[in-house]
N, C-alpha and C positions, 0 to 999 in steps of 0.2 A: 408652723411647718414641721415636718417627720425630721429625723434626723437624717433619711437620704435625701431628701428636700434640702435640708440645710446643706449635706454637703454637697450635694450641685450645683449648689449656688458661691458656696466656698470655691470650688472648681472653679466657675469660671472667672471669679474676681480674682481670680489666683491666691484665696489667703490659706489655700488646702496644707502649702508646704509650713505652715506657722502652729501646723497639728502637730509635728515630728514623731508620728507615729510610723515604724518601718512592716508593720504587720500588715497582711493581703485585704484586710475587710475594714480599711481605717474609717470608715462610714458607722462599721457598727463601734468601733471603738469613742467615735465621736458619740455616737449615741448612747452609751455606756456612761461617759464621762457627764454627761451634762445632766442623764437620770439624776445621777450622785449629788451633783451640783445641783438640781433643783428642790434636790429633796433633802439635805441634811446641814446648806448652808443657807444660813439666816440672809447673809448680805448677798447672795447671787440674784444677778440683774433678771434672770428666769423662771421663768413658772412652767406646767407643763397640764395638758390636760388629762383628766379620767377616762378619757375616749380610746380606743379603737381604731386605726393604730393611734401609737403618743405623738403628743404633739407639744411642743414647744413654741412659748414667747415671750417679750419681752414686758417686766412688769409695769415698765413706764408706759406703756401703750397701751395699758387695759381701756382704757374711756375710748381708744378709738378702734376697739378688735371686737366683733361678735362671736364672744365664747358661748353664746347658748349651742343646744348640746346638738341643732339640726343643722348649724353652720358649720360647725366643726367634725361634722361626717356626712356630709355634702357629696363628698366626691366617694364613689363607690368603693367599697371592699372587695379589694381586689382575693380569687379562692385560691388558697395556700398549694401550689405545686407540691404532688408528690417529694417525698423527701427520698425517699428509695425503691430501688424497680425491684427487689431484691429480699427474702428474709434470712435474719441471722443461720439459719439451718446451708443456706445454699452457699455460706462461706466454708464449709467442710470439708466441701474436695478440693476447694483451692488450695486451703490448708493444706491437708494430707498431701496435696502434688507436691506444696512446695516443702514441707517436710522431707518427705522424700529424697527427692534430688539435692535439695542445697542442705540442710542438718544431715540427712542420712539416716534418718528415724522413721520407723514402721509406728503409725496412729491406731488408735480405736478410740472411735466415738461413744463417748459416755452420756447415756439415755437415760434423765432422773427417772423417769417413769417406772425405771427398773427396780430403785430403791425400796428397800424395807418400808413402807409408811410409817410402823410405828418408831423407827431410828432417825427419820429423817429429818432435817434440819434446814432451814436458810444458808446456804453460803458455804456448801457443804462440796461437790462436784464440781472437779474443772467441765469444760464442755468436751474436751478432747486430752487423752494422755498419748505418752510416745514415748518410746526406746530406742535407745541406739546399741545396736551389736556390734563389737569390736572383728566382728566372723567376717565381715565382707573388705576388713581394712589391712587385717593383722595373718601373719604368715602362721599354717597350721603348727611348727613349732613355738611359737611365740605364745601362741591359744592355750596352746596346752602346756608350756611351762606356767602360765600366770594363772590357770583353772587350777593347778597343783600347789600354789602355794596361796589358793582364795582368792586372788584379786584380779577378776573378770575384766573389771572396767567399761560394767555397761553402764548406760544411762538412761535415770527416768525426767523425761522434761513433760511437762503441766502447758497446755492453755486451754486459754479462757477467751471468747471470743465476741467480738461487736462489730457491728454494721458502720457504727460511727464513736469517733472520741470527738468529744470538742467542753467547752468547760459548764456545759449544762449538764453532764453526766460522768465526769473523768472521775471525780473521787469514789463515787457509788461501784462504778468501775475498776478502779486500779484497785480499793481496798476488798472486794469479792476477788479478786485475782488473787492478793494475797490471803485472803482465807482460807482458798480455793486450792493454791498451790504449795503451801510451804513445806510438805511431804517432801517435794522433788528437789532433782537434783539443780534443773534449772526451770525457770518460771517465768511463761511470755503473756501481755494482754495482745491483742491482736484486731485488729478493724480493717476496712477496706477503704472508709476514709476517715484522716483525721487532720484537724483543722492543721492550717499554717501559720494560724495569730502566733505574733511574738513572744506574749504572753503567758500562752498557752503550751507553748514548745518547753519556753523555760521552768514551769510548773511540770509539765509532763519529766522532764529531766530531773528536776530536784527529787522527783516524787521514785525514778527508775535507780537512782542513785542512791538513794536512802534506804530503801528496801531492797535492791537486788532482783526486781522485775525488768524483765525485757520487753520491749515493744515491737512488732510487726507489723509491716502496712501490706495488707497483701493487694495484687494488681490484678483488677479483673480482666483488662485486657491483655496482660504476657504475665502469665503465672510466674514465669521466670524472672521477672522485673521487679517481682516481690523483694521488698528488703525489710533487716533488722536494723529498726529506726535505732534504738537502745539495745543494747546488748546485756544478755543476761548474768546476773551474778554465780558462778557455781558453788553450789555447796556439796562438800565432802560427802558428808552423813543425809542418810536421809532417813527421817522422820517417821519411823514405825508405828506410831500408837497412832498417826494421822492412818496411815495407810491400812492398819487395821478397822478404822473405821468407815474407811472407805468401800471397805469388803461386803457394806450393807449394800451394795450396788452390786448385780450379776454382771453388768458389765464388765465394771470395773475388777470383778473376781476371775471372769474370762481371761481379761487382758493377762493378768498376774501370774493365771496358769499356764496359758499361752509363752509368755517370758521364760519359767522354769519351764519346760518342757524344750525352747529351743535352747535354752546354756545348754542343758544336759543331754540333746541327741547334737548339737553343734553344728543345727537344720534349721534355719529361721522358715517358719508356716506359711505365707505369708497371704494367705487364702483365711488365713486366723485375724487380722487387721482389716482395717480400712483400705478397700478398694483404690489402687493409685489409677485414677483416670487417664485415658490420650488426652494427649495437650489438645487436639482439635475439638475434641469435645466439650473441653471445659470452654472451650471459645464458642465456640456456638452456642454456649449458654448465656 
């Protein structure tokens, strides 16, 4: 049997609650555990097949089970459902809306293509950077006493963005974030969906805590229902010899010019950024 197989069958014996798993997909967690189990403990009562999908059974019933390999994919292969309607690019204006409105940060989308080739590197560009201006917060005396004595108190925040987190991809993920990000001042990964295993939550958490990366689920259906799963770590200082080499990207050299030019007319461009879309249109998307 598969391991949904087995646990439909768990279901209706009722022996499901003797799993004590409290994670949304305890089917695959069951199937996860008994992989383990068949494969690195000598004494486990299970075996499991080479087939397509795996399958599981018990070893005392081998004389009475036909594991040849036409019995054991007998029943059709069932063709794997789209996993997304959607590609990472078309997260960008969700992004930049909900930037916008809840951070308070003007984006630009950063285009490797744009890169030096001979500077360029693996794991080099976030996919999107942002500033925040204290000009749309702070009374024009307050601006211009803290321009006078240096300390603007704008901010650069970094993301890095995915269609999905879940634990087939989370470390390839979070550590390209922090590659990605440690110039700035704050640093978000960002997906549209990410799993709800228990497991998965608490690993995502060790991993946001440890390093001082934020997490964003953004919501395709109410951009405004977007939230910050983890919240980011700020850092003081940001990171100059990152940021100069970032400068191999015209993009990213845009953005930088764009920034100094509004400290200093005290006029955010914002025809110089990323496009904030109407909310109905990102729905209609």
């Amino acid at each position: 049997m598969t391991a949904n197989e087995i646990w439909a069958f768990a279901v209706e014996k009722s022996y499901d609650k003797q799993l004590n798993s409290g994670g949304k997909t305890p089917w695959a967690t069951l199937g996860a555990q008994m992989y383990v189990n068949a494969k690195d403990n000598p004494r486990t009562p299970f075996a499991q097949t080479d087939s397509r999908p795996k399958k599981f059974y018990l070893k005392a019933q081998v004389g009475q089970l036909d594991l040849s390999e036409t019995a054991i994919t007998k029943e059709p292969v069932q063709p794997k459902k789209k996993r997304y309607d959607f590609l990472e690019k078309d997260l960008h204006p969700f992004l930049t809306y909900y930037a916008y409105y809840h951070l308070h940060c003007y984006t630009k989308t950063i285009n490797h293509s744009q890169s030096t080739k001979k500077e360029f590197g693996e794991w080099v560009h976030p996919d999107i950077v942002g500033c925040y201006f204290p000009l749309d917060d702070w009374k024009p005396e307050v601006y211009e006493l803290s321009s006078s004595i240096g300390n603007i108190s704008i901010k650069f925040v970094s993301f890095e963005l995915k269609r999905e987190l879940s634990f087939g991809n989370l470390r390839e993920s979070f550590f390209q974030t922090v590659s990605n990000s440690s110039w700035a001042n704050e640093s978000y990964l960002v997906a549209a969906l990410i799993s709800d295993e228990e497991d998965f939550r608490e690993e995502l958490s060790r991993l946001s805590t440890s390093f001082g990366i934020g997490v964003i689920k953004i919501n395709l259906e109410d951009p405004h229902s977007s939230e910050i799963v983890f919240p980011a770590k700020y850092r003081e200082a940001l990171d100059w010899e990152t940021i100069n080499k970032l400068t191999m990207n015209n993009d990213f050299k845009e953005f930088l010019t764009t920034v100094k030019i509004d400290i200093t007319s005290k006029k955010i461009h914002k025809k110089e950024y990323d496009l904030v879309q109407d909310i109905e249109l990102l729905r209609k998307k």
